[in-house]
C-alpha positions as CSV (number, residue, x, y, z in Angstrom):
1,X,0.0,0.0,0.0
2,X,1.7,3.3,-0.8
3,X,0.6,7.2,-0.8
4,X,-1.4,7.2,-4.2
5,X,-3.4,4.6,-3.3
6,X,-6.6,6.5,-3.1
7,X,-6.0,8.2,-6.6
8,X,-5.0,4.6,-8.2
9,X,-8.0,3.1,-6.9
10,X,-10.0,5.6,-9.2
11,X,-8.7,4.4,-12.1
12,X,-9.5,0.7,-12.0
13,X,-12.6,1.4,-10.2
14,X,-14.5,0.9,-13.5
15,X,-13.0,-2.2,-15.0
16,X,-12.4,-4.8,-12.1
17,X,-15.3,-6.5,-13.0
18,X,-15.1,-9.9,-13.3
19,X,-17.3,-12.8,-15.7
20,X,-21.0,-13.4,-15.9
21,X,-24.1,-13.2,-13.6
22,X,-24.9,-16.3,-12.7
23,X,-28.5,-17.1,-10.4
24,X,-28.7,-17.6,-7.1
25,X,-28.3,-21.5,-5.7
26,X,-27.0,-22.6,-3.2
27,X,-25.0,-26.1,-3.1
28,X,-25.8,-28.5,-0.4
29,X,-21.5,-29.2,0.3
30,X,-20.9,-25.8,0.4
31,X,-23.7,-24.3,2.6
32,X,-22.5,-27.1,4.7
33,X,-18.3,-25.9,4.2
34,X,-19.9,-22.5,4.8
35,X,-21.8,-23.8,8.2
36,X,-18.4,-25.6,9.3
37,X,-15.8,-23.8,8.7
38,X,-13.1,-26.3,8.7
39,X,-9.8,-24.8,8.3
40,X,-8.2,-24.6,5.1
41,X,-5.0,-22.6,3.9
42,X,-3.4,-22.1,0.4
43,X,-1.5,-19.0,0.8
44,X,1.5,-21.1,0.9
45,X,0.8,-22.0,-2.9
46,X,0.7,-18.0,-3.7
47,X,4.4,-17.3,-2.9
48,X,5.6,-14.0,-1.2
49,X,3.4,-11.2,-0.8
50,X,3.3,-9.0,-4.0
51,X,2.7,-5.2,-4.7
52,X,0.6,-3.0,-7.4
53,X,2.5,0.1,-6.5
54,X,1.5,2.7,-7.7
55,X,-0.1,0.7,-10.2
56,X,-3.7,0.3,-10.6
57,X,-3.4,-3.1,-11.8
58,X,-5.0,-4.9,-8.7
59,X,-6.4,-6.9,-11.3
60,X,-3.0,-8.6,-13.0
61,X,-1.8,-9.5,-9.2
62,X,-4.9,-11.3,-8.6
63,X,-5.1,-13.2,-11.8
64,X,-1.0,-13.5,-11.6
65,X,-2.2,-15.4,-8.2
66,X,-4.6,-17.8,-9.4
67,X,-2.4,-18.4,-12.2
68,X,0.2,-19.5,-9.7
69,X,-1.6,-21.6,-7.3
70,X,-3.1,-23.6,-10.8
71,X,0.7,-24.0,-12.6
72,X,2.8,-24.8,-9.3
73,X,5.4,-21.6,-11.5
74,X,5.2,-18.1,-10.0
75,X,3.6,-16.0,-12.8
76,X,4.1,-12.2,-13.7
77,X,1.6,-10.0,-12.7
78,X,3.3,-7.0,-15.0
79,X,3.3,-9.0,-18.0
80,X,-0.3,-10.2,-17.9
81,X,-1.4,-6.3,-17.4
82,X,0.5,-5.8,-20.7
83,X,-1.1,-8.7,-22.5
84,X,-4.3,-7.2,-21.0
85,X,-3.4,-3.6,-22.3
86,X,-2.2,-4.5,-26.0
87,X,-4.7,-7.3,-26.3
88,X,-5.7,-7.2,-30.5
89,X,-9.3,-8.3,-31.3
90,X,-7.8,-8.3,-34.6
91,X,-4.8,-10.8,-33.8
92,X,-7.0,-12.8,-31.7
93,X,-9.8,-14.0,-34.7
94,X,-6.8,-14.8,-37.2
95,X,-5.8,-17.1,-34.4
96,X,-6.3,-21.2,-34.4
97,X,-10.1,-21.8,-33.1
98,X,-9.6,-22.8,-29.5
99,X,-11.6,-22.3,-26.1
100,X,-9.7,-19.0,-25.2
101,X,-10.3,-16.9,-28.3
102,X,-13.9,-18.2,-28.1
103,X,-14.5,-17.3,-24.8
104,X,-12.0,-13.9,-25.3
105,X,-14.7,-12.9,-28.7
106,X,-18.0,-13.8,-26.5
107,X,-20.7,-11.0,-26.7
108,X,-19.9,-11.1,-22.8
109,X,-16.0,-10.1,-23.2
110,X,-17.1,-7.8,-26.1
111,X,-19.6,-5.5,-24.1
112,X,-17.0,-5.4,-20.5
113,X,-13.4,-5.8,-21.4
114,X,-12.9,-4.7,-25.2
115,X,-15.6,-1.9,-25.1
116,X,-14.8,-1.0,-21.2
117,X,-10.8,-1.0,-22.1
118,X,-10.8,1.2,-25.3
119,X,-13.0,3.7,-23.7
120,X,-10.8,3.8,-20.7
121,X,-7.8,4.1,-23.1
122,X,-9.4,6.9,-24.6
123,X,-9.5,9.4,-22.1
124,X,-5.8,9.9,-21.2
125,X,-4.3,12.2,-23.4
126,X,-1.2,10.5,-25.4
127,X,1.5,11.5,-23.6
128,X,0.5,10.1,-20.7
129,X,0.0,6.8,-21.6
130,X,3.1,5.0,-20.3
131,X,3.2,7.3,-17.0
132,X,2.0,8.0,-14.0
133,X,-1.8,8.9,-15.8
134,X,-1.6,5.5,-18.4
135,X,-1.2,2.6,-18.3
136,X,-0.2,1.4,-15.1
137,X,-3.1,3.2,-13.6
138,X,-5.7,1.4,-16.0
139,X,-7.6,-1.1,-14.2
140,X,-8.6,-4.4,-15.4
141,X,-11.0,-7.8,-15.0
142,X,-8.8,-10.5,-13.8
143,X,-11.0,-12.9,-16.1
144,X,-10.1,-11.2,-18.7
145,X,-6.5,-11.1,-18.0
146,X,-6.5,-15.1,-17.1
147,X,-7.8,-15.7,-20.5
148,X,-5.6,-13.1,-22.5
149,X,-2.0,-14.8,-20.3
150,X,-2.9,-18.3,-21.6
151,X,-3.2,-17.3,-25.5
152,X,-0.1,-15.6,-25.6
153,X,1.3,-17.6,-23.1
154,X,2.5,-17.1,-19.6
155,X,5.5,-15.4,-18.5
156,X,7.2,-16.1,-15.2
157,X,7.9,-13.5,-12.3
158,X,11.3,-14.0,-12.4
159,X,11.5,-12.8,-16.1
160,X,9.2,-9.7,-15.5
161,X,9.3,-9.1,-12.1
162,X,7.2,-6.2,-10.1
163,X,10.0,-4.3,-10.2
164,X,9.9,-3.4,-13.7
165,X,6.9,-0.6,-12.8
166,X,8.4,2.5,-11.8
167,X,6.8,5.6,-10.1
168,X,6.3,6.9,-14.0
169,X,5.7,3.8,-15.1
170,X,7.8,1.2,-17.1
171,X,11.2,2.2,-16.8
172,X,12.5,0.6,-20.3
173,X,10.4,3.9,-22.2
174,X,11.9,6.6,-20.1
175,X,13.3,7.9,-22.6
176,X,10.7,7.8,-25.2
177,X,8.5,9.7,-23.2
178,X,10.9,12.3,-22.0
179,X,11.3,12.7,-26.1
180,X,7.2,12.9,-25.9
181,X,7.7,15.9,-23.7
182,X,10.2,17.8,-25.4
183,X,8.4,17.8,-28.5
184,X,4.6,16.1,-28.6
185,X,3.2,16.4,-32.0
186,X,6.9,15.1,-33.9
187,X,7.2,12.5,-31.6
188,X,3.6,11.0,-32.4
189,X,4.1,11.5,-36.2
190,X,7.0,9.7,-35.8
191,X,5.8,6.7,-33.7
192,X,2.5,6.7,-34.6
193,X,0.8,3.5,-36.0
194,X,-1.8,4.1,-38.5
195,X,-4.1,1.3,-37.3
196,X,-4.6,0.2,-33.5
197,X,-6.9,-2.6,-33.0
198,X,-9.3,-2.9,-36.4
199,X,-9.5,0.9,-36.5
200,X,-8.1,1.8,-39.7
201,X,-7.0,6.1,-39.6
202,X,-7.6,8.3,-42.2
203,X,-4.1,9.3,-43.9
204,X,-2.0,12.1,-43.5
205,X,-0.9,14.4,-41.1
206,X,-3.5,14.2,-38.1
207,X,-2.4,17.7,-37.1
208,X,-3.4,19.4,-40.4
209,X,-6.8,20.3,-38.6
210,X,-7.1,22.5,-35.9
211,X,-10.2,20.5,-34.9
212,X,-8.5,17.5,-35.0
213,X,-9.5,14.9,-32.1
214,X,-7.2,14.2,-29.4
215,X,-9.1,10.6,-29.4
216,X,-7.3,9.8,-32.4
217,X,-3.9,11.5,-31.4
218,X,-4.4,8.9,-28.5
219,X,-4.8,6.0,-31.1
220,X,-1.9,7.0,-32.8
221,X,0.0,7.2,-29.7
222,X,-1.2,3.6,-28.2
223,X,-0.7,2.0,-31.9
224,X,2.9,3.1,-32.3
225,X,3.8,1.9,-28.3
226,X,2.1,-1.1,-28.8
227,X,4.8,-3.1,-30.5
228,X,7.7,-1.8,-28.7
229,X,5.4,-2.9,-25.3
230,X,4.8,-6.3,-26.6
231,X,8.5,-6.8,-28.1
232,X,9.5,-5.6,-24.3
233,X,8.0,-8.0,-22.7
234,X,8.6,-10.7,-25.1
235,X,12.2,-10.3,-25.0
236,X,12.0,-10.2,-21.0
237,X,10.1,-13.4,-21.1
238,X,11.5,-15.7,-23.3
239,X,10.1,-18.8,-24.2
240,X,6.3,-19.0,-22.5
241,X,4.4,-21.3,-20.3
242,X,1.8,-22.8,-21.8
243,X,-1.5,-24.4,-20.2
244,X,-2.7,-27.4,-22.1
245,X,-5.4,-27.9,-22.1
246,X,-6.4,-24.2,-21.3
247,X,-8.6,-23.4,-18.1
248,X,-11.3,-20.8,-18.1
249,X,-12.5,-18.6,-15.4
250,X,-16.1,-19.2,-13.8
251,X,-17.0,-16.2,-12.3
252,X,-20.1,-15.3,-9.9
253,X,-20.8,-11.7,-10.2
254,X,-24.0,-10.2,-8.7
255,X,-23.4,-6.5,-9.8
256,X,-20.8,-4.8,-11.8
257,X,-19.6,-2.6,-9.5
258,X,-19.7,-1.8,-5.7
259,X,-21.9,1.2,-6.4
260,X,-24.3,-0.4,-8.7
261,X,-24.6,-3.2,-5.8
262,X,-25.7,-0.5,-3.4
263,X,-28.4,0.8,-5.6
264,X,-29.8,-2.8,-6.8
265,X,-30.0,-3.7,-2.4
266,X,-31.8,-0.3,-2.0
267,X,-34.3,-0.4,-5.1
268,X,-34.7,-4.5,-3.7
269,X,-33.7,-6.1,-6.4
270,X,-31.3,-7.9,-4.6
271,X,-31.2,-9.3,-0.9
272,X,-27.6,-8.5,0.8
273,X,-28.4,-12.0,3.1
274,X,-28.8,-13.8,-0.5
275,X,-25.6,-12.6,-1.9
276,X,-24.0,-12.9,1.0
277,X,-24.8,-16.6,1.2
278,X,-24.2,-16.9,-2.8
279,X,-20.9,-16.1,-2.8
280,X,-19.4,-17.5,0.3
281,X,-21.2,-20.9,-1.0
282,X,-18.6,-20.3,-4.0
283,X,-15.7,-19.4,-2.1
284,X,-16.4,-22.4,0.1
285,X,-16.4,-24.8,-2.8
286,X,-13.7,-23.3,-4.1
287,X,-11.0,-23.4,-0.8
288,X,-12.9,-26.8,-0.7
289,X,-11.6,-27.9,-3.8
290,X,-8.3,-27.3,-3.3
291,X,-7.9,-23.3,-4.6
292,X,-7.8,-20.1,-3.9
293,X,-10.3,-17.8,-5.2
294,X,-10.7,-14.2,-6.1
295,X,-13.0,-11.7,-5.2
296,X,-14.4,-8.4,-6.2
297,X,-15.7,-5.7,-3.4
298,X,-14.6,-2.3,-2.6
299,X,-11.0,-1.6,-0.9
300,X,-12.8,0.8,1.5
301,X,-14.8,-1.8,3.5
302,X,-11.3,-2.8,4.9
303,X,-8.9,0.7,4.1
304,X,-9.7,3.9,5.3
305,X,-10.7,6.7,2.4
306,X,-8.3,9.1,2.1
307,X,-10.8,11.2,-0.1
308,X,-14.8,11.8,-0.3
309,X,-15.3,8.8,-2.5
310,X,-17.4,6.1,-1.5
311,X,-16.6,3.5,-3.4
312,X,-13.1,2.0,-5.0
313,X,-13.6,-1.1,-6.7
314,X,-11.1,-3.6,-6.0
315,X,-9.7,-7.4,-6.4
316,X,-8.1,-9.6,-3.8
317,X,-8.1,-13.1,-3.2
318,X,-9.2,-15.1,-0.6
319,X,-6.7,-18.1,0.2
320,X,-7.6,-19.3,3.8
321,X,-10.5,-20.3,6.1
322,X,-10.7,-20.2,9.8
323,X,-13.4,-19.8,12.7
324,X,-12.2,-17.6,15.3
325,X,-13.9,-16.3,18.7
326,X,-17.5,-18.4,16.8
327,X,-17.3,-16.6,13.7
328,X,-16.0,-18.0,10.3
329,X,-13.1,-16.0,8.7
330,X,-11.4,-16.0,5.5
331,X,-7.7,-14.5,4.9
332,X,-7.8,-11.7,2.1
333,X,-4.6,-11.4,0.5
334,X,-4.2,-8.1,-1.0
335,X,-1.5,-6.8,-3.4
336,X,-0.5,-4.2,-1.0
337,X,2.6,-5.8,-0.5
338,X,3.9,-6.2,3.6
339,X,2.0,-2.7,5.1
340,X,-0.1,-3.3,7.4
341,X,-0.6,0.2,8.1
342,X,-3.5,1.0,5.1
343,X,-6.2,-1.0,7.0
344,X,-8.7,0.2,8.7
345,X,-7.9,0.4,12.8
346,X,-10.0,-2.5,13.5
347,X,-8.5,-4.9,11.1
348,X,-5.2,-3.9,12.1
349,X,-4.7,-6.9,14.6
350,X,-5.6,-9.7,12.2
351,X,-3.2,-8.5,9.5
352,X,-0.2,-10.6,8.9
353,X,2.0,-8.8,7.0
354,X,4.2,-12.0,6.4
355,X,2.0,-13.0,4.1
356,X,0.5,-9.9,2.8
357,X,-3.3,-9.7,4.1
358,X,-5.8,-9.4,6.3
359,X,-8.8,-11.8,8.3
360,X,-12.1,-10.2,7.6
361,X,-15.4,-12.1,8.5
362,X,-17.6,-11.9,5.1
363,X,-20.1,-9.5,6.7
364,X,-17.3,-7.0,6.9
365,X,-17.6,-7.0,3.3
366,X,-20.5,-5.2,2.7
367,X,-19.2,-4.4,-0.5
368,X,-18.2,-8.2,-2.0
369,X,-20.6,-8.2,-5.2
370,X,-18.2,-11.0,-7.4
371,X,-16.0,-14.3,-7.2
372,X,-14.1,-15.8,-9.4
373,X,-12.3,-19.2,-9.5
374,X,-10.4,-20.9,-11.6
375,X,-11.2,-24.9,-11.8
376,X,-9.6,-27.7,-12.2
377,X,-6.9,-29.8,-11.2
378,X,-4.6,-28.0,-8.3
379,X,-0.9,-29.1,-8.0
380,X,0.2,-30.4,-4.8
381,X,0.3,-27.7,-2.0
382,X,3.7,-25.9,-2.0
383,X,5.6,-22.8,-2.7
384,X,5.7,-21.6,-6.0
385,X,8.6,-22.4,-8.3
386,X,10.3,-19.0,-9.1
């Protein structure tokens, strides 16, 4: 957890929205998991704490998690939130047929994460994508990003590690956009990509027109970095870890957003006992199975707001189960690295900064409105390979 964290949570406030509602039903083993609470623990399987920064990619660490608990290898949360970022709907349906590019191309995936992530692309001006105000404070679906790692293949931590992200952003294009500053309109001309995406400009000099629109200077701007990104983290990489056969995301979502969850409990459209008791039956079965989970709810049930916003949509996962003093806790691990010091006063005591999060009963997560897990077969519990 660091200074910005209040202004980074703005930014993926509006994309960390994970899969498909689903109904409400209960399943008889894990109302009885829920009613339990026999303790489980997979944090182990997670590795060492990790940390957005100032980052707003809450998103890649979770996914980067689940990731890691399913492959037994430690997987790079900065190189999924590239894949995420230069994503091409263009690339992905020349691609082999397969059950990621179907599922990537869904109506679903169309109307949240290509629509959602263009939009969000398009209101930073260009020469701020890359810094501070760009890319690393886009937000994300971790769905999304699970998907999107396994078609282009998965990169390990120790290749791209968290380090990479800087204050301003990745380090390896300092200097391109210290050239963006010094002169903004040559250095877009110069990098700029006529197409980004399926988006094909009009030619010529975009600049002729004093009414040209800064939408497309921002086009230009994220066509010509795409490349140089991808080759990036390509060449960091190396060769890729591949999941065969691939595993897709199931995700229980019961809103899109923290905010919209308020207003669907208050117009009665939704009961907060029944989606309480929806989703902890699907964390249940997922701990139950052998897996952590993730989760989507806002940061400030468990951080204290450092601004007048109400909400701040975020992603953790939960990797542990316990019952303590009669009441049945789960372990979120955050990507807010070893400070203990961003929670709330209350939640201060359970935190164990060892291992990066915080024990929360589920109705002090007024908030949780998604889960997502990841099936299939688990490796063996132990750390991470690096």
């Amino acid at each position: 957890m660091n200074r910005v964290l209040g202004l980074m949570l703005k930014f993926f406030v509006t994309l960390a929205i994970p899969g498909a509602i689903l109904g409400l039903s209960l399943s008889f083993e894990s109302v009885r998991a829920s009613e339990t609470c026999s303790a489980i623990d997979h944090t182990a399987r997670l590795g060492a704490p990790r940390d957005q920064g100032d980052s707003g990619w809450c998103y890649a660490h979770v996914a980067a998690d689940l990731l890691t608990a399913h492959t037994g290898q430690r997987i790079s949360a900065v190189d999924l939130a590239i894949q995420y970022s230069t994503a091409s709907r263009r690339e992905l349906r020349q691609s082999p047929a397969s059950p990621l590019r179907d599922f990537l191309l869904s109506p679903e995936q169309e109307r949240r994460f290509w629509e959602g992530r263009d939009q969000e692309f398009q209101s930073f001006r260009p020469r701020q994508y890359l810094s501070g105000q760009g890319l690393v404070s886009l937000g994300g679906s971790e769905d999304s990003a699970i998907a999107i790692g396994q078609w282009r293949g998965l990169c390990r931590e120790s290749d791209l590690p968290e380090r990479e992200v800087g204050d301003t952003g990745l380090r390896a294009f300092r200097e391109l956009r210290q050239r963006l500053r010094r002169n903004e309109v040559r250095t877009l001309l110069e990098l700029g990509s006529r197409r980004i995406g399926e988006c094909e400009l009009s030619p010529g000099d975009p600049t002729a027109s004093r009414t040209a629109n800064l939408n497309e200077f921002a086009q230009i701007m994220t066509g010509g970095l795409r490349e140089q990104v991808i080759q990036y983290a390509d060449r960091k990489c190396g060769e890729r870890l591949r999941i065969e056969p691939p595993v897709l995301p199931q995700a229980t979502v019961l809103a899109e957003s923290a905010e919209e969850l308020e207003k669907r409990l208050r117009l009665g459209q939704l009961r907060a006992g029944q989606v309480r008791a929806e989703l902890q039956a699907r964390i249940d079965a997922g701990l139950s199975a052998g897996r952590p989970v993730a989760i989507s709810y806002s940061a400030y049930d468990v951080m204290t707001p450092d601004d007048d916003a109400r909400h701040a949509d975020h992603a953790s996962v939960i990797s542990a189960r316990r019952m303590r003093a009669g009441r049945c806790e789960y372990f979120v691990r955050n990507s807010w690295g070893q400070d203990c010091s961003a929670y709330r006063p209350q939640f201060r005591s359970r935190c164990e900064s060892a291992r990066g999060g915080v024990w929360v009963s589920l109705d002090q997560l007024p908030s949780l409105y998604g889960v997502i897990d990841l099936p299939g077969a688990a490796p063996s519990a132990r750390s991470p390979s690096p």
